[in-house]
N, C-alpha and C positions, 0 to 999 in steps of 0.2 A: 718471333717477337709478338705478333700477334695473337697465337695460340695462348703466350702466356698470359696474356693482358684479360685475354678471354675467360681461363682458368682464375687469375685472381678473383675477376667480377662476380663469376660464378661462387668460387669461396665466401665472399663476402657479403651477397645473398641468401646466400643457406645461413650463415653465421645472423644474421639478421633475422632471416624470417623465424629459426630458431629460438628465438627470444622474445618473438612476439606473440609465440601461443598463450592462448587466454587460460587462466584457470578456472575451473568447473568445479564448484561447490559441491562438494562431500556429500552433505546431506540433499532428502528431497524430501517433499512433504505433499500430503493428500489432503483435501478438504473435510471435514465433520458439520459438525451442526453449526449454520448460522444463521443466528437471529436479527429479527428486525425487520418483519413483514416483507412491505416491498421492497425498503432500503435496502433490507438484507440480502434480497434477492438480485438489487443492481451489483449492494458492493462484493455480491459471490462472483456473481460474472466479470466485474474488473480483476478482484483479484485473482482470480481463475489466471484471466488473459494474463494478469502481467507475472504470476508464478510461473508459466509457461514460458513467457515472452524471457524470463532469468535462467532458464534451464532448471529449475531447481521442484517445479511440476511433477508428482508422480500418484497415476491413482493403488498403484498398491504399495505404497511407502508405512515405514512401520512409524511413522510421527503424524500425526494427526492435528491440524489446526483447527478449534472451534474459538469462531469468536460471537459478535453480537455488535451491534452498531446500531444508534438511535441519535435523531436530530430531535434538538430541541429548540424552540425559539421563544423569546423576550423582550417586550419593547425596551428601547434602548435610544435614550434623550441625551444628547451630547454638550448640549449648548445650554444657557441660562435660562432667555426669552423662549425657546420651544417653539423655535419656528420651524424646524423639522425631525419628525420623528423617523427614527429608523428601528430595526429590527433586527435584534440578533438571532444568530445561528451558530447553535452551540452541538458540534458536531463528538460525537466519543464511542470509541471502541472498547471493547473487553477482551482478550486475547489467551487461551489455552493451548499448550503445544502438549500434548498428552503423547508417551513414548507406548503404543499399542504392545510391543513385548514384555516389557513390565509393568503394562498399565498402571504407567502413574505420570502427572503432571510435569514437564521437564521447564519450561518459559511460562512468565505470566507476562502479559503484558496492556497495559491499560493507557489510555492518551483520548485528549480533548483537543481541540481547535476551534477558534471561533470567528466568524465570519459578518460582517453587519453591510445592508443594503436601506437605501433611502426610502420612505414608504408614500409612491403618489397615494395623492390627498383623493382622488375618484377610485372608486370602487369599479366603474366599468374597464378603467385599465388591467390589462393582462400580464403588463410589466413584473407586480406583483410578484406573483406565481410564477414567473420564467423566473425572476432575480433566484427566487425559494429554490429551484429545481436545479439551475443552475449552483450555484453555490452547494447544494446537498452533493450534486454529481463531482464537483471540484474537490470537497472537502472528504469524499469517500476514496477518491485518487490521491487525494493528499497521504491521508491516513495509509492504504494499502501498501504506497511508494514506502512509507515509514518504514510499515511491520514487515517488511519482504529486507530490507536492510539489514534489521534487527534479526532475521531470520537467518541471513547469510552471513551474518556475523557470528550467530550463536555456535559456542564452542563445545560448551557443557552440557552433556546429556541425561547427567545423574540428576534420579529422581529428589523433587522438591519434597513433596510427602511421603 
């Protein structure tokens, strides 16, 4: 009786773990040219990490992502009287998935975000600058989490142009 109790648990285990294996996205993609000076060069190394961190990271993949990312910022008055000014942060990507065996264009993809921080009224605060830096580094993990979705979502590989 015991044996058997044993055997089913086992059965019922495998039949489980069985169905929990994950699926591994088809495609994988290499990195190209990204622009955007230094931003460009944080948001290569996030996205880097987290194409990796999806499985879906290859440096000799025949799809190729260039994209380009630049913050832009705005003052930005919310209220009547103007008692406090804030500052936007208008963060946006441009995104090509170009298929290297038919070199041609397969995903466009383009997106903005925006972001606003309260501006101390002293200049020797450093607040500032961390709020800017902060926020740039947030809103390029925003953006990356986005395009890596869209990435392992995309089905269609036939060329756009």
């Amino acid at each position: 009786m015991f044996k058997i109790k044993l055997l089913i648990l086992l059965l019922v285990s495998l039949i489980i773990s069985s169905c929990v294996v994950a699926n591994k996205p088809s495609k994988q993609y290499t990195l190209g040219y990204i622009g955007g000076g230094v931003d460009g060069l944080i948001y290569s190394n996030i996205l880097t990490a987290q194409l990796e961190s999806f499985g879906i990271f290859n440096k000799n993949s025949s799809y190729q992502v260039n994209t380009s990312i630049s913050h832009d910022q705005e003052l930005y008055i919310t209220n009547i009287n103007k008692t406090s000014d804030r500052e936007r942060i208008i963060s946006s990507i441009k995104t090509e998935v170009l298929d290297l065996n038919q070199n041609c264009i397969i995903f466009r993809y383009d997106k903005k975000i925006k972001q606003f921080y309260v501006i101390s009224a002293n200049i020797n605060f450093t607040s500032n600058q961390k709020a800017i830096e902060t926020i740039k580094r947030k809103n390029s993990e925003i953006l990356s989490k986005d395009l890596i979705y869209k990435l392992i979502e995309l089905n269609n590989t036939t060329c756009n142009e």
